[in-house]
N, C-alpha and C positions, 0 to 999 in steps of 0.2 A: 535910796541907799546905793551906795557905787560898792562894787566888789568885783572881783577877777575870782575865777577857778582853774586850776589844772591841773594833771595826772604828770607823777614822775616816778611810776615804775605803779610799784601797786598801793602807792600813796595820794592822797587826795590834800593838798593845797589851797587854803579858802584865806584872799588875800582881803582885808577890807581897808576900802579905801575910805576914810574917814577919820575926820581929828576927832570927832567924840563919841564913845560909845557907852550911849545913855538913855530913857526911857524914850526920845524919838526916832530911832533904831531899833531898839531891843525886840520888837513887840514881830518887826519884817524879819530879824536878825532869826529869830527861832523858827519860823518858817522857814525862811530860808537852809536851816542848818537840816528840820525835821525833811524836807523834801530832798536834799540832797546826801545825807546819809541812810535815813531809811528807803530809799526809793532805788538807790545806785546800792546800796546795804556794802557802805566803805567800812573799812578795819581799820586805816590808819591814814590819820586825819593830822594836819597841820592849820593852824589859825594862825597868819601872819599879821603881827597888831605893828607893823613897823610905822605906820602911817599915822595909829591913836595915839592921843595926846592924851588924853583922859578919857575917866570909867566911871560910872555910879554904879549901884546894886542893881539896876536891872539888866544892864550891860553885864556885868558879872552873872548874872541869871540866866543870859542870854547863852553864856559860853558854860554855863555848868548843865544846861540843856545837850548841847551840842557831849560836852563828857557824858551822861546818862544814855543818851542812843548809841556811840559808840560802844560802851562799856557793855551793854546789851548786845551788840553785835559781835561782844567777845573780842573789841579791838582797842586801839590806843590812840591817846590825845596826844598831840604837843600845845604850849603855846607858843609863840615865836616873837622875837624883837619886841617885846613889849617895854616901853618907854618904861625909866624909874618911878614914872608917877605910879603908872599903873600896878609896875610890878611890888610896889611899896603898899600898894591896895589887897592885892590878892594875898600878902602874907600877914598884914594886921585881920582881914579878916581868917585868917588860918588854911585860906582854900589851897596854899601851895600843899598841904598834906595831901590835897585830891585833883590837882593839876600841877603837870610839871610845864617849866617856863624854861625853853633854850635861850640860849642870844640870840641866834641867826636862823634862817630856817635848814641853811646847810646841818648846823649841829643837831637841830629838829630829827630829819634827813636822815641823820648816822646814827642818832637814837635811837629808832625806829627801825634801821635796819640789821641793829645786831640782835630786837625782841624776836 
């Protein structure tokens, strides 16, 4: 699984570099998310999907993990550039009620810094 991370102020950036995210990712995907938010115990947290091309439900399980450690930490999610496929996924399944989706990560960014 290829991914980038980086801090821009007191926000945590988790970029992932992959066209799919789906149950041959999902399974690294949540480790990855559980050792980097509970372990660093970030508040505000950006997933940049600019690179996914597509999602399944484990992939979406994947990122509604990463929302529940946050949200326990008393902090907030963005998602970020998330292609139309994707973002056409997250509101038929209704999960835009419990994750919000910027366009950019900048808009992500500003969100995030007026909470």
């Amino acid at each position: 699984m290829n991914f980038e991370t980086k801090r821009v102020g007191d926000t945590t950036i988790f970029k992932l570099n992959e066209k799919r995210l789906d149950t041959s990712i999902s399974g690294l995907l949540k480790s990855e998310f559980t050792t980097i938010l509970k372990v660093e115990g970030v508040t505000k947290f950006i997933i940049d999907l600019s690179e996914v091309e597509s999602c399944d439900s484990s992939g979406l399980s994947a990122l509604l993990v990463a929302n529940r450690i946050v949200s326990a930490n008393e902090g907030q999610i963005r998602l970020a550039a998330a292609s139309e496929k994707v973002q056409t996924l997250i509101k038929i399944t209704q999960l835009n009620r419990v994750l919000s989706v910027t366009n950019t990560v900048e808009d992500a960014l500003a969100d995030l810094k007026e909470d």
